[in-house]
N, C-alpha and C positions, 0 to 999 in steps of 0.2 A: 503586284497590286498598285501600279501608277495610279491609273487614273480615280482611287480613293481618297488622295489628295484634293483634289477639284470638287471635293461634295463639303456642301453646307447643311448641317443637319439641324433643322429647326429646334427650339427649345421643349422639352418633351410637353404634351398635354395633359395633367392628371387627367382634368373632369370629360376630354374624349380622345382615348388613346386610339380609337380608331381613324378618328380626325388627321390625326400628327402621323399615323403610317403612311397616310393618303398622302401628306406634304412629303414624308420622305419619300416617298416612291417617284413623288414629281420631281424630286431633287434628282435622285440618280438616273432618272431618264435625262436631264438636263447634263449630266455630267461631262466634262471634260476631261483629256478630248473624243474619250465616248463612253455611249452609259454604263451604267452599271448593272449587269443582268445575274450574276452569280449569286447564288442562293448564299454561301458563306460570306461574301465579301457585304452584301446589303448585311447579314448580321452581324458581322466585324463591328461595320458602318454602326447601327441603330447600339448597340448594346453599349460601346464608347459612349453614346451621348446619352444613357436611362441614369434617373438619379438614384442614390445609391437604397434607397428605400422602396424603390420602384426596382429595382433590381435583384433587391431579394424576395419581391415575388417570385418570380421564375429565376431562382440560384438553381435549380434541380436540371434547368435547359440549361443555362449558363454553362456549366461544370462539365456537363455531359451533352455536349450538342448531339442532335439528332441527323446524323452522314447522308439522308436522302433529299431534306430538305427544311435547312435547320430556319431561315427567315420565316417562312411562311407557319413555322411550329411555332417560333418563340412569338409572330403576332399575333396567331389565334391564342394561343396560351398567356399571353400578357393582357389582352384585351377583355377575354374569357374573367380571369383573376382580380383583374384590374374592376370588376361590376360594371361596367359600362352600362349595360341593359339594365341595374337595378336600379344606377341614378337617374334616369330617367324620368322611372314612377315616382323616385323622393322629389324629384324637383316638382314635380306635378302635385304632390303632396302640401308642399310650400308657400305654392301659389292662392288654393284654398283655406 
């Protein structure tokens, strides 16, 4: 797993963690000296940088990665957790 080193993982996003997947996803395409395509190695990557409060939302993936395709579980499932879709309507709430 060299080239894990060469990745900058942005600081995570509470209010849109779909946003910060989309940065990290740009980071390990960019990666040196090539990207990063491995389903375990992007979750290696992302889970090192989630804060530790944000991380025990999805402690149940953490613990127990999912062997087929564990990146792609832990961002629907952290995103999913995470309400992204319900802060939306509050902010919209806020404005009125």
């Amino acid at each position: 797993m060299p080239e894990v080193g060469a990745v900058q993982i942005p600081v995570y996003n509470r209010s849109y963690p779909a946003l910060w997947f989309i940065m990290c996803e740009s980071t390990f395409k960019l990666a040196v000296p090539k990207p990063i395509t491995e389903s375990m190695n992007k979750f290696n990557c992302v889970i090192s940088h989630l804060p530790p409060e944000v991380a025990s939302l999805v402690r149940d993936i953490l613990m127990n990665p999912d062997a087929t395709d564990t990146y792609t579980y832990l961002k629907t499932e952290l995103i999913y957790k995470s309400g992204e879709s319900s802060q939306k309507g509050d902010s919209s709430a806020s404005i009125g």
